[in-house]
C-alpha positions in Angstrom: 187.8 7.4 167.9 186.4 9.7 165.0 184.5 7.2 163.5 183.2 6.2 166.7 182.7 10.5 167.3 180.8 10.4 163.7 178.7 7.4 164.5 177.6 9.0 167.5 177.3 12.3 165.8 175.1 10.5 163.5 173.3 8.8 165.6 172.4 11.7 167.4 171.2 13.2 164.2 168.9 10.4 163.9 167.8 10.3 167.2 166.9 14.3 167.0 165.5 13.7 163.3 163.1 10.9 165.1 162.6 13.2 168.3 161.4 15.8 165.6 159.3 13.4 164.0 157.5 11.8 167.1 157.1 16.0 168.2 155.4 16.5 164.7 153.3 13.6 164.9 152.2 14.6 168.8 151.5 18.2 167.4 149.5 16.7 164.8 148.0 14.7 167.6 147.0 17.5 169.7 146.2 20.2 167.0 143.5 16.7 166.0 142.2 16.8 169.3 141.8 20.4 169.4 139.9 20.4 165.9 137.5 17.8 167.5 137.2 19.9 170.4 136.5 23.1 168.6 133.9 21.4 166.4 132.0 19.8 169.3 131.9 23.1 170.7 131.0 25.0 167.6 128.2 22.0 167.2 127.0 22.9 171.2 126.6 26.4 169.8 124.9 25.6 166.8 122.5 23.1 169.0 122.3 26.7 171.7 120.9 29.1 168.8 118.8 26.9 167.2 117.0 26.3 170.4 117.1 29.4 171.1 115.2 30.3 167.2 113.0 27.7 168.2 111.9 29.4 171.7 111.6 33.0 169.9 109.2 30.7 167.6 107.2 29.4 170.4 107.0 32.7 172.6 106.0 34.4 169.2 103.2 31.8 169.0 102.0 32.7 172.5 101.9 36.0 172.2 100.1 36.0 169.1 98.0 33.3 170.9 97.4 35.9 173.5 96.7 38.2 171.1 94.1 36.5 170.0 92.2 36.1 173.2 92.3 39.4 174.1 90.7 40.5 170.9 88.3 38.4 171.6 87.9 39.4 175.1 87.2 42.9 173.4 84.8 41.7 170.8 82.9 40.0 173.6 82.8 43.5 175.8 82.0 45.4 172.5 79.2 42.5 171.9 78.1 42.8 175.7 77.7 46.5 175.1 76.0 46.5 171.7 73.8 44.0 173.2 72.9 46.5 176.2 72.6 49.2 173.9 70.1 47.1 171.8 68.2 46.5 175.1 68.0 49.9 175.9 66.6 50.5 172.7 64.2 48.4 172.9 62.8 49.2 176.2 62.4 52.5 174.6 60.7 51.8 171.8 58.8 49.6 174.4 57.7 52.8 176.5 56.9 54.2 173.5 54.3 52.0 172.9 53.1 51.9 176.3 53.1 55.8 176.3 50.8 55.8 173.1 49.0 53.3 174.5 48.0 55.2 177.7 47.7 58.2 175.5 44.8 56.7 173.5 43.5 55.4 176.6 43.1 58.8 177.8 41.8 60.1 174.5 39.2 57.7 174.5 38.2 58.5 178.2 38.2 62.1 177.2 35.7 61.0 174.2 33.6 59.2 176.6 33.8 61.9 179.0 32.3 64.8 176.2 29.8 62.4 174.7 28.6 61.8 178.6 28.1 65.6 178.9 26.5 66.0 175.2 24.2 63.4 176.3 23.6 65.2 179.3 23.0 68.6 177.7 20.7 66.6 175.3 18.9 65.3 178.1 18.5 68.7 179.5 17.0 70.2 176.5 14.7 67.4 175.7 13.7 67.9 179.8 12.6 71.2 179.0 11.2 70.5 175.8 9.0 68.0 177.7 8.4 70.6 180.4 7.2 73.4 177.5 5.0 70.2 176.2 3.6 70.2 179.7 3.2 73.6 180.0 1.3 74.4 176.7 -0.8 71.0 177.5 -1.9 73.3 180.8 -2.5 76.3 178.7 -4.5 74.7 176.4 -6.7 72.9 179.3 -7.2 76.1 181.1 -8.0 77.7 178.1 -10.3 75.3 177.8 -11.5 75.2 181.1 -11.7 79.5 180.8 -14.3 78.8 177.4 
């Protein structure tokens, strides 16, 4: 009977030593499993910033993209109003012209207008220069005339 007791004493033994083992190795098992699981999900995070460095990257791009367009929206509305400017300018210098233009056209007239009336006042005296020609020819034939 005690050797039978210590058999199945021992056996027990064994089967808790094996119970132990086979626990162990399903530990093992499972902390395996939660390794890989860990991993993939440290992976899935990895995958989650690097897409989101990647968007940062791209939205950067656009807005430097968008930048761009709106400086150049400004240079052409700085261009635009140069370009008025210029026109503005050049109408004037345009007037200009056409106001010195008229002004020597009235200059002139003004000329032509004096040299009419100096022609005229010539005309005048040399009218009465005739007439005292005319005059003294008279005298002189009624002088005659009188001897």
């Amino acid at each position: 009977i005690n050797a039978e007791y210590m058999g199945k004493k021992e056996e027990e033994k064994e089967d808790k030593k094996d119970e132990k083992s086979e626990d162990k190795k399903d530990e093992k098992k499972e902390d395996k499993k939660e390794d890989k699981k860990e991993e993939k999900t440290e992976e899935k995070n990895e995958e989650k910033k690097d897409e989101k460095k990647e968007e940062k990257k791209e939205d950067k791009k656009e807005d430097k993209t968008e930048e761009k367009k709106e400086e150049k929206k400004e240079e052409k509305k700085e261009d635009k109003k140069d370009e008025k400017s210029e026109d503005k300018k050049d109408e004037k210098k345009e007037d200009k012209k056409e106001d010195k233009k008229e002004e020597k056209t009235e200059e002139k007239n003004e000329e032509k207008k004096d040299e009419k009336k100096e022609e005229k006042k010539e005309d005048k005296k040399e009218d009465k220069t005739e007439e005292k020609k005319e005059e003294k020819k008279e005298e002189k034939k009624e002088d005659k005339k009188d001897e």
